[in-house]
C-alpha positions in Angstrom: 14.6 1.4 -22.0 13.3 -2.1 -23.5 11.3 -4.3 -21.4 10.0 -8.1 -22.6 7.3 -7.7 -21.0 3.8 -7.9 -23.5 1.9 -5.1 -23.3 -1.8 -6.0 -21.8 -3.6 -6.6 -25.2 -0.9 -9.1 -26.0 -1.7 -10.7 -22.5 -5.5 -10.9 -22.8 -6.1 -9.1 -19.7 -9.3 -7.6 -19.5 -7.7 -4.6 -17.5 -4.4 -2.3 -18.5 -3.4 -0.2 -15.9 -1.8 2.0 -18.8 -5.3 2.8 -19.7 -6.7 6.2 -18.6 -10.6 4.9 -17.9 -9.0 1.8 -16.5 -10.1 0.6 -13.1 -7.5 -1.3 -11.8 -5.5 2.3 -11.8 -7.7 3.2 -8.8 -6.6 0.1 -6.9 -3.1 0.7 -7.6 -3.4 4.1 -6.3 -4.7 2.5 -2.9 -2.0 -0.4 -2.7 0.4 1.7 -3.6 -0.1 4.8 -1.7 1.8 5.7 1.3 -1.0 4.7 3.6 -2.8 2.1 1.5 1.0 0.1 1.4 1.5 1.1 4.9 -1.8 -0.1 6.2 -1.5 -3.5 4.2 1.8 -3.7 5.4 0.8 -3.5 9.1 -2.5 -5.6 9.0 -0.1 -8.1 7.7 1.2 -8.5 10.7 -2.5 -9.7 11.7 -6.1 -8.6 12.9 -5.8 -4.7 14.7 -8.4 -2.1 15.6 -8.5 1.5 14.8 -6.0 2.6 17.0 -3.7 -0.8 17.4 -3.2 0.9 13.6 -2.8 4.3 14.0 -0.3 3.8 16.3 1.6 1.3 14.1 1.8 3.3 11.2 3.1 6.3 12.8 1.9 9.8 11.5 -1.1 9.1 9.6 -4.0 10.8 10.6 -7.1 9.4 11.9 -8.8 11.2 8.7 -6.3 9.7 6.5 -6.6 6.4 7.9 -10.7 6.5 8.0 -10.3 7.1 4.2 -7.8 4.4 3.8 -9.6 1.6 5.5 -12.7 2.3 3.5 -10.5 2.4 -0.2 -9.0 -1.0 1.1 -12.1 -2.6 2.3 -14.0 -1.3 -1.1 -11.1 -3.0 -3.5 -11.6 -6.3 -1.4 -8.1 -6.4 0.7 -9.4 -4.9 4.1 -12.1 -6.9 6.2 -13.8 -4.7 9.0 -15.7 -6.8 11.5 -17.5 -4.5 13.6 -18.5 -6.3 17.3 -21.7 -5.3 18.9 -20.3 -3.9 22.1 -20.2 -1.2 23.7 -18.2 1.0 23.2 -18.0 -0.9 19.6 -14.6 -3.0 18.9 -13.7 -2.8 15.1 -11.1 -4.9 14.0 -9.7 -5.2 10.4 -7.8 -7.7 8.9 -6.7 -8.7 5.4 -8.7 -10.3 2.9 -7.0 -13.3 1.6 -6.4 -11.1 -1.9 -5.1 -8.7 0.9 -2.7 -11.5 1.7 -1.3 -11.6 -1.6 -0.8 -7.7 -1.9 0.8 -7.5 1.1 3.4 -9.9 0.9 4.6 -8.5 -2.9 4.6 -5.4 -0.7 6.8 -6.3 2.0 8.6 -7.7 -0.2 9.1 -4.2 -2.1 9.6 -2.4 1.2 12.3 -4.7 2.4 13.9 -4.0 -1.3 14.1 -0.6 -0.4 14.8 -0.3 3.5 18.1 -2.6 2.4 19.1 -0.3 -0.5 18.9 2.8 1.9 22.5 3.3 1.9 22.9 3.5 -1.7 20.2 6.1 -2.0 21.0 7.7 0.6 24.9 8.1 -1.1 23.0 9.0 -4.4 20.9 11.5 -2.8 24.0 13.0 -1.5 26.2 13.0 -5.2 22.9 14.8 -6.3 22.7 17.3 -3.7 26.3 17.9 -4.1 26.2 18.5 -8.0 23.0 20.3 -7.6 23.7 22.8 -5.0 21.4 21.4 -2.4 18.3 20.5 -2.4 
């Protein structure tokens, strides 16, 4: 498979995510992660707490989510804003960079939630030639 695509030295990027020691792999590990793309996904949607989340992005863990929030927030695409009551409200919302991320996102998962039916068929001719799963 050709692509036309330049490879990054041809681009004069100062990053290639291609390259082993390269940082911008970590953040593309966040993004694209099932939580990281799940939690951008939802705080697109706009400003929730802790559990406003959880509950929207169904069966991660609180763990998992802690974890997630702090990669997010670190990379600059999750802002926490922690209110001095009590008990403390913590919201978190995206970063306008967030923004950005999350819409190419969406725009990914909407790709694939509308293609389910053909994987879904493919998944089936596989299984079927396969013996199973």
């Amino acid at each position: 498979m050709t692509t036309t695509e330049p490879r990054a030295e041809e681009r004069d990027l100062d990053f290639d995510v291609f390259a082993r020691a390269c940082p911008s792999r970590g953040t593309l590990e966040h993004v694209t992660g099932r939580w990281g793309g799940l939690t951008l996904g939802a705080l697109y949607e706009g400003s929730l707490r802790f559990n406003e989340l959880r509950r929207r992005v169904d069966g991660v863990s609180e763990k998992m989510l802690s974890q997630t929030l702090h990669a997010l927030e670190r990379d600059g695409l999750v802002h926490r804003e922690a209110q001095p009551t009590n008990p403390p409200r913590v919201d978190y919302e995206l970063t306008p960079l967030g923004r950005e991320v999350a819409e190419r996102l969406l725009s990914l998962i909407r790709y694939v939630e509308g293609s389910m039916d053909t994987v879904l068929r493919a998944r089936e001719r596989y299984d079927e030639t396969r013996g199973g799963r």
